[in-house]
Legacy VTK file of the C-alpha trace (Angstrom):
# vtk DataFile Version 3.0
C-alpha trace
ASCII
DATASET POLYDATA
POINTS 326 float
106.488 -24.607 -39.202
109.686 -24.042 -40.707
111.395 -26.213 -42.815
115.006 -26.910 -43.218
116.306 -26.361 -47.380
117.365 -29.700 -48.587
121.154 -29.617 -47.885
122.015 -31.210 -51.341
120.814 -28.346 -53.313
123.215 -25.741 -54.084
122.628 -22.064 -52.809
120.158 -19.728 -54.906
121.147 -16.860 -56.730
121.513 -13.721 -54.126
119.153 -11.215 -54.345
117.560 -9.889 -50.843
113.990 -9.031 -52.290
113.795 -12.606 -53.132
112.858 -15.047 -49.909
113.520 -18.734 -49.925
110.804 -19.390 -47.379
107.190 -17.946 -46.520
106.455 -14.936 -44.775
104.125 -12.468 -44.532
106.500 -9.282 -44.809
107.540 -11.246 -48.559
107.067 -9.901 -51.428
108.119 -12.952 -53.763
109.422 -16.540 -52.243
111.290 -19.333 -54.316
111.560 -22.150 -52.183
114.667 -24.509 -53.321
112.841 -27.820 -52.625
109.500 -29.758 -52.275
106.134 -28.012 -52.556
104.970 -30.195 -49.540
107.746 -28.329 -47.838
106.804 -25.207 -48.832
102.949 -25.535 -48.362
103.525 -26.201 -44.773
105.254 -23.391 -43.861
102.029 -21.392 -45.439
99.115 -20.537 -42.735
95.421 -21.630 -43.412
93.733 -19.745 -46.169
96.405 -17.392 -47.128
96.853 -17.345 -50.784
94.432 -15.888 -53.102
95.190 -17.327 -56.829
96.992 -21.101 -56.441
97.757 -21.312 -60.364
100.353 -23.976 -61.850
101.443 -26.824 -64.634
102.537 -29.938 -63.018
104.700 -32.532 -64.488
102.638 -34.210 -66.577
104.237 -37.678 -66.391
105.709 -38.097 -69.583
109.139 -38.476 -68.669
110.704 -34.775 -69.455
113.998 -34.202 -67.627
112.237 -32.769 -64.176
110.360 -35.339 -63.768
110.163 -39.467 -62.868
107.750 -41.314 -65.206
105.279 -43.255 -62.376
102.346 -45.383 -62.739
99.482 -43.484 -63.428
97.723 -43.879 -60.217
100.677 -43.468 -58.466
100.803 -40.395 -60.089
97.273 -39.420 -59.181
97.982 -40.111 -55.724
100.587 -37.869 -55.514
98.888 -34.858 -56.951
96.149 -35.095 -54.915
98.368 -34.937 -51.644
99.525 -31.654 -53.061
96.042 -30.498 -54.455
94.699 -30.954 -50.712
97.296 -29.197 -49.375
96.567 -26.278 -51.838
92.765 -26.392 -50.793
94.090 -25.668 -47.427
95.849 -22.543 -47.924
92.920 -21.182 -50.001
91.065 -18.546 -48.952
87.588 -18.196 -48.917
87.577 -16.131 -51.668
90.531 -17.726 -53.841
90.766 -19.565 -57.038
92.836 -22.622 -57.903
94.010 -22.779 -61.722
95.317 -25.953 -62.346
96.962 -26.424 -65.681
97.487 -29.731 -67.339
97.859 -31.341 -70.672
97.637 -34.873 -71.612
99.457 -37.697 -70.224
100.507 -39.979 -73.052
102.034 -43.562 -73.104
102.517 -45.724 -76.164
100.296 -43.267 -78.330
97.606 -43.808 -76.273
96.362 -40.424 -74.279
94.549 -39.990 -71.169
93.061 -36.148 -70.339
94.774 -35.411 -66.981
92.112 -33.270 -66.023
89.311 -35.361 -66.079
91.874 -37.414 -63.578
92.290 -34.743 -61.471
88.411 -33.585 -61.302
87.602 -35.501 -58.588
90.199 -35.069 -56.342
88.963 -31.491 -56.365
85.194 -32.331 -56.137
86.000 -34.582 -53.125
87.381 -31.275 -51.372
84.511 -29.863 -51.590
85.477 -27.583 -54.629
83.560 -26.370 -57.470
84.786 -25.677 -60.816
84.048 -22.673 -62.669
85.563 -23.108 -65.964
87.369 -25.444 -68.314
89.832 -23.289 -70.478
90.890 -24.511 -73.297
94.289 -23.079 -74.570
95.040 -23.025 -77.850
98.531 -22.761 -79.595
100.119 -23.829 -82.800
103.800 -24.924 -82.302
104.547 -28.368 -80.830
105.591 -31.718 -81.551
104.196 -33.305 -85.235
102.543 -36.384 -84.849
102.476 -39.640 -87.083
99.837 -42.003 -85.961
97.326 -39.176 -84.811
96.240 -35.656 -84.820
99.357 -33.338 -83.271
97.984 -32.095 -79.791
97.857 -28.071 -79.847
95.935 -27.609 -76.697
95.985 -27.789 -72.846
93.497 -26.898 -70.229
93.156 -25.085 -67.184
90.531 -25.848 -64.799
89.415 -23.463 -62.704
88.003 -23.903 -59.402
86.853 -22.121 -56.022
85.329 -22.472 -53.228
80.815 -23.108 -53.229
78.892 -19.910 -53.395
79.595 -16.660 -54.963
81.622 -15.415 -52.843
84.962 -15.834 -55.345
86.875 -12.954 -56.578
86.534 -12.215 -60.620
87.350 -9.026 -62.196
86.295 -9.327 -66.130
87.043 -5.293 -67.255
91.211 -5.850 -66.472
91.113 -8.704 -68.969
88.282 -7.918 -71.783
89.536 -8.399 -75.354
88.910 -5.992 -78.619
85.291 -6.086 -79.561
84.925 -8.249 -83.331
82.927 -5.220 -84.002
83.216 -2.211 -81.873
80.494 -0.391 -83.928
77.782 -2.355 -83.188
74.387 -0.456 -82.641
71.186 -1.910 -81.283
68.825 -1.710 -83.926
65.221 -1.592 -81.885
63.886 -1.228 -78.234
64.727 1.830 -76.030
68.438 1.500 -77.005
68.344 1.664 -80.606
71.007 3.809 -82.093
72.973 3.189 -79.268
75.987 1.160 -78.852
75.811 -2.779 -78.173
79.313 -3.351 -77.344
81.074 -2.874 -74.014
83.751 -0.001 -74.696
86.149 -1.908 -72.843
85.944 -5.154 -74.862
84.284 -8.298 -74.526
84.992 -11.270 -72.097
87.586 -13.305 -73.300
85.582 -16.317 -73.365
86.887 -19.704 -72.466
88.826 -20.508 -75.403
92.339 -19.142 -75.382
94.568 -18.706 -78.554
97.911 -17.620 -76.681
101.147 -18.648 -78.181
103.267 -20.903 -76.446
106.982 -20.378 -75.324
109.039 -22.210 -78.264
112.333 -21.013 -79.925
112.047 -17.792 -81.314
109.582 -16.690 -78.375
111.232 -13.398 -76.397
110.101 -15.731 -73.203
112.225 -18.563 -74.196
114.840 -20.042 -71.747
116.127 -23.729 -71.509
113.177 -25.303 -69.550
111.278 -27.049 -72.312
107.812 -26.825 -71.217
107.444 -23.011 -69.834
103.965 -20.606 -69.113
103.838 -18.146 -71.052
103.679 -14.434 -69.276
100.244 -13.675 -70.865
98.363 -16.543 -69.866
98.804 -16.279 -65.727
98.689 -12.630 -66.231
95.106 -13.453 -67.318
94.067 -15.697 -64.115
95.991 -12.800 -61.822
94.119 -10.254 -63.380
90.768 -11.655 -62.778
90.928 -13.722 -59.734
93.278 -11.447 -57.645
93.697 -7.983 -56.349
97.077 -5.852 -55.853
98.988 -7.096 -53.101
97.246 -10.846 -52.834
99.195 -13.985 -52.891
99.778 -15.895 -56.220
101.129 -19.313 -55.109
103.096 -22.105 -57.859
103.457 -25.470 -56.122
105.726 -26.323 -59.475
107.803 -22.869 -59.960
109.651 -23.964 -63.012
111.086 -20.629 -64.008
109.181 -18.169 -61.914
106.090 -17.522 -64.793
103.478 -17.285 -62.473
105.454 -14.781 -59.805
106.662 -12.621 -62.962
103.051 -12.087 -63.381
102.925 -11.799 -59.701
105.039 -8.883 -59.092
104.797 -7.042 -62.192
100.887 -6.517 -61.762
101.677 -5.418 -57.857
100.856 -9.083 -56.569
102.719 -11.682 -53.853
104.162 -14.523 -55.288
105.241 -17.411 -54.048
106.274 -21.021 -55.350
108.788 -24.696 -55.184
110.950 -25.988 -57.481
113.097 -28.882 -57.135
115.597 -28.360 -60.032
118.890 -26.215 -58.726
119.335 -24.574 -62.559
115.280 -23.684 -62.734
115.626 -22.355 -59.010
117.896 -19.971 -60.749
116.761 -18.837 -63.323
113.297 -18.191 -62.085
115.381 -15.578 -59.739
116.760 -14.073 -62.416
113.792 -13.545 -64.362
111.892 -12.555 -60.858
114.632 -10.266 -60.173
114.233 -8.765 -63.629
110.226 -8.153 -63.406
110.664 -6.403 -60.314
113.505 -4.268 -62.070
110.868 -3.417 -65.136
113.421 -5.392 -67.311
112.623 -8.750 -68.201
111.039 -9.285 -71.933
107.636 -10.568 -72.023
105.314 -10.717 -74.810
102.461 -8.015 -74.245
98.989 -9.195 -73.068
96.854 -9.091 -76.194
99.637 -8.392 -78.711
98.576 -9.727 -81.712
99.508 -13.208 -83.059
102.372 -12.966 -85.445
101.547 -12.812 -89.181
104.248 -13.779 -91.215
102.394 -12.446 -95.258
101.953 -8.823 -92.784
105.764 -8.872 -91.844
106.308 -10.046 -95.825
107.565 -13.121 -95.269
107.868 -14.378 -98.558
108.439 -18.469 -97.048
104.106 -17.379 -96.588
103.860 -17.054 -99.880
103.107 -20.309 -101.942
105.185 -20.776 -105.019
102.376 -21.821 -107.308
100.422 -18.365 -106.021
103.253 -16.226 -107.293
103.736 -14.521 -110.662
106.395 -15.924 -113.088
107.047 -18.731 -115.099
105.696 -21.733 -114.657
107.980 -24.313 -115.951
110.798 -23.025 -113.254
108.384 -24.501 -110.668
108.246 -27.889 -112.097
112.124 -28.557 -111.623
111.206 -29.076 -108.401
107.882 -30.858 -108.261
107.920 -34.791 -109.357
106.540 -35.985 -113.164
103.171 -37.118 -111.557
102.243 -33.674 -109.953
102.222 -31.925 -113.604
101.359 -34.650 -115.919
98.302 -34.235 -117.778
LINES 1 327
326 0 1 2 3 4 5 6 7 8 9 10 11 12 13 14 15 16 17 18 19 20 21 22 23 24 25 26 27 28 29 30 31 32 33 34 35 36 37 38 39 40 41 42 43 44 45 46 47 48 49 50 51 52 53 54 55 56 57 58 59 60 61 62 63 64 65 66 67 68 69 70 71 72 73 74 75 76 77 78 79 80 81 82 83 84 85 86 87 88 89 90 91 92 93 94 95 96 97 98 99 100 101 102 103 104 105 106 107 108 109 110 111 112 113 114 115 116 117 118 119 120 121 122 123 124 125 126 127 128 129 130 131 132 133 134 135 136 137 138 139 140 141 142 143 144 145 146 147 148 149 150 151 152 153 154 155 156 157 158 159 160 161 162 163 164 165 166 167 168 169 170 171 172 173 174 175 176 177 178 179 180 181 182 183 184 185 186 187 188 189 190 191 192 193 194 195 196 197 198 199 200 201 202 203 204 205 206 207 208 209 210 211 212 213 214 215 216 217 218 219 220 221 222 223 224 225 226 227 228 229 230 231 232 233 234 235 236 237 238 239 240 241 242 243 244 245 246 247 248 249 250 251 252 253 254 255 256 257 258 259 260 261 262 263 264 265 266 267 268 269 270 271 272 273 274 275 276 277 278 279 280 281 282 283 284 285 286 287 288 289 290 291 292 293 294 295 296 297 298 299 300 301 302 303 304 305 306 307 308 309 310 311 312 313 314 315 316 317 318 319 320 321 322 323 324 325
């Protein structure tokens, strides 16, 4: 059933290849609006990968604070919705941090676990990504990880492709060393599996990624999920679009993407950027680029003063009398 575009939003950005509602001849859909909305124009068990970060209800700028089971309940109208559309051999990646209020934190995805047990869903993993750049806290540890938990449908009947997403072996030149295989290489020439802990960095200032919504996916981390759980020309659906990650990874690995967003500037840009991936022009960071290292790049701010060679007593102009004082 179609659905009429909320009237008050202002017109996307024009650009043919990009639909504002579902279809099947689509390629990529932004729908300017509710993901209820859009999840009812979208047939029973059509999408393949169903992979986003919803508001976590902390009060950023696209989104109303609510109570927390309010909030709860409203998720889990859109998670059922999601499990609808599924198909039998889909995946559901849903990516969440923690909700925090007065400096105390709940986990939002032990929140959200049930909801998906109760629809008869089974998880597969709980990824833990890692990152280093974020907000410094006072009163307790600074949080530098989210999660994404992973779930399909019962059985074994899911899609997962490991060799399109295998990492550099720790040691490539590994041999067994008895049995009928020694001599000959341990190590899968490909790489090994990733494993379940992910150290991708996250899209901050001086990220090539970076645009003004302040809490954006980074390219390489849904390129991971599409990877693995999809294959070329299956639908990748985003109930919370933001700006267009998760169809960027979409079309530029020969996927369908599809997602809502209710924010008129993020409906924008996540054409732009959409627009851009499909044109082979938009900047991402490389799956599996290595992490930046500032002492490689000579950085000399890597450097600690007291490590480097010269005289002392400049350094203790700027130190206080108690660091130095016999």
């Amino acid at each position: 059933m179609q659905q009429k575009i909320n009237p008050a939003l202002p017109p996307a950005t024009t650009d043919r290849r990009i639909a504002d509602h579902f279809g099947a001849d689509a390629n990529a859909v932004v729908y300017p609006g509710n993901c209820l909305d859009l999840l009812q124009e979208i047939p029973d068990k059509e999408i393949q990968l169903i992979v986003t970060s919803p508001p976590y209800n902390i009060g950023k700028e696209y989104e109303h604070k609510l109570d927390l089971d309010e909030y709860v309940a409203q998720q889990a109208k859109v998670i059922q919705e999601c499990a609808r559309v599924l198909s039998e051999r889909g995946s559901i990646c849903w990516q969440v941090g923690n909700h925090v209020d007065n400096g105390v934190i709940v986990p939002l995805d032990t929140v959200l676990y049930p909801i998906f047990r109760e629809l008869g869903l089974v998880m597969r993993n709980r990824i833990v990504w890692h990152f280093e750049h974020g907000l410094h806290c006072k009163n307790r540890f600074s949080g530098r990880y989210e999660t994404i938990i992973w779930f399909t449908r019962p059985g074994k009947n899911y899609v997962f492709n490991l060799d399109p997403v295998r990492v550099p072996q720790k040691y490539p030149g590994k041999k067994h060393f008895k049995g009928p295989k020694a001599g000959e290489y341990s190590c899968n020439p490909l790489g090994k599996n990733p494993g379940d802990v992910w150290d991708i960095p996250n899209v901050k200032s001086n990220h090539i990624e970076k645009t003004e919504h302040p809490c954006q996916f980074p390219v390489e981390l849904i390129e991971r999920l599409v990877l693995s759980m999809t294959q070329p020309g299956d639908w990748v659906l985003d109930p919370f679009l933001g700006t267009g990650t998760s169809i960027v990874s979409a079309v530029r690995n020969s996927r369908r993407g599809a997602g809502a967003e209710t924010m008129p500037r993020y409906v924008e840009i996540a054409r732009q950027r959409i627009g851009e991936a499909m044109d082979g022009t938009l900047r991402v960071r490389p799956m599996g680029q290595p992490k930046y290292d500032p002492q490689a790049t000579g950085n000399r701010l890597a450097v600690a003063p007291w490590q480097q060679e010269g005289p002392k007593e400049q350094l203790r102009l700027l130190q206080s009398a108690r660091d130095y004082k016999a």
